[in-house]
N, C-alpha and C positions, 0 to 999 in steps of 0.2 A: 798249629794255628787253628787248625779245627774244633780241637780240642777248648780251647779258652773260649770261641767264638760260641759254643756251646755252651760254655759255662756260664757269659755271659746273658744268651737270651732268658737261661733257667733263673738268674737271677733278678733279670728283670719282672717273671714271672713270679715269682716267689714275692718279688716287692709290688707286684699288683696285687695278687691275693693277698696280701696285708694289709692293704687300704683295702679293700673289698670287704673282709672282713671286719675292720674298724667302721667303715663306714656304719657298715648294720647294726651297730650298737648303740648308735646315734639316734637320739629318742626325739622324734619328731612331733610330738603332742610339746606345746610350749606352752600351754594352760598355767599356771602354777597356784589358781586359789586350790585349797585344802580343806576346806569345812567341816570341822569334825577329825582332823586331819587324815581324810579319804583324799589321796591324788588321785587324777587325771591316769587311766592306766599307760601305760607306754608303748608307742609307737613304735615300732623299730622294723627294718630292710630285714625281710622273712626270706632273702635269697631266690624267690623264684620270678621269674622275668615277666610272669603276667598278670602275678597278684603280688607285686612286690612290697606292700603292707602288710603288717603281723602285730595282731591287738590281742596277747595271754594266746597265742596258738593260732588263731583264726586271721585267714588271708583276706586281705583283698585289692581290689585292682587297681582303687584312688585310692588318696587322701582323703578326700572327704569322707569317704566311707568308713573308712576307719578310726577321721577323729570321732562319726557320729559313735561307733561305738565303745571307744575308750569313755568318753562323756557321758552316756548310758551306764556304764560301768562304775563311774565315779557316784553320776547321781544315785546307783541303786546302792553302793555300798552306804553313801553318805544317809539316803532315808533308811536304811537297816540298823542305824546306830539312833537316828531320832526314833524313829518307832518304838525301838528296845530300852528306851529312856536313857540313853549310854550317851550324850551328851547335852549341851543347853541351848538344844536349835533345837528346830524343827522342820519336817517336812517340807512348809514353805519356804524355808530354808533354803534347802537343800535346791527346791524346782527355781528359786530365784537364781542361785548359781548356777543351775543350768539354759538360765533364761539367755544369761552373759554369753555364753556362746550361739543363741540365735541371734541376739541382736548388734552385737560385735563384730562378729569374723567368721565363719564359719574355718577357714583355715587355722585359724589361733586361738581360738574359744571354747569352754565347755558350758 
């Protein structure tokens, strides 16, 4: 009896740590204009309990924090490709999509 009762807390562990894991994969930036097609970098559960955001490596502690820098991320790729003449926008472009996230949502917005 001890033995199964064992087996069974291990497995219920084993099935947390799989939603745990899924969970973090789950990209939390819902932005989805592309301009230039530069997305929105992605959000995702960096695993640690007090900066549980993770934008390309870097933590932090809210959301908001790190949609400003996914969004940061986007606009700078996006004006990297107008400046280089590598597509048929521009700069203002580029700062207009990222206007959409001040004046929208800051939660859903880039």
């Amino acid at each position: 009896m001890k033995f199964t009762s064992t087996l069974v807390v291990l497995s219920i562990a084993a099935l947390s740590n799989a939603r745990a894991i899924y969970v973090r994969q789950n990209n939390a930036q819902t932005f989805t204009g592309a301009l230039g097609g530069v997305a929105a970098t992605p959000i995702l559960d960096s695993g640690i309990a007090n900066r549980p955001f993770s934008v390309k490596g870097d933590t932090f502690v809210n959301l908001s924090g790190a949609l400003q820098r996914s969004c940061d991320q986007q606009f700078n790729g996006c004006a990297n490709l107008a400046n280089g003449g590598q597509g048929d926008f521009s700069t203002q472009d580029c700062q207009a999509q990222k206007r959409e996230f001040d004046d929208d949502s800051l939660l859903e917005r880039c």
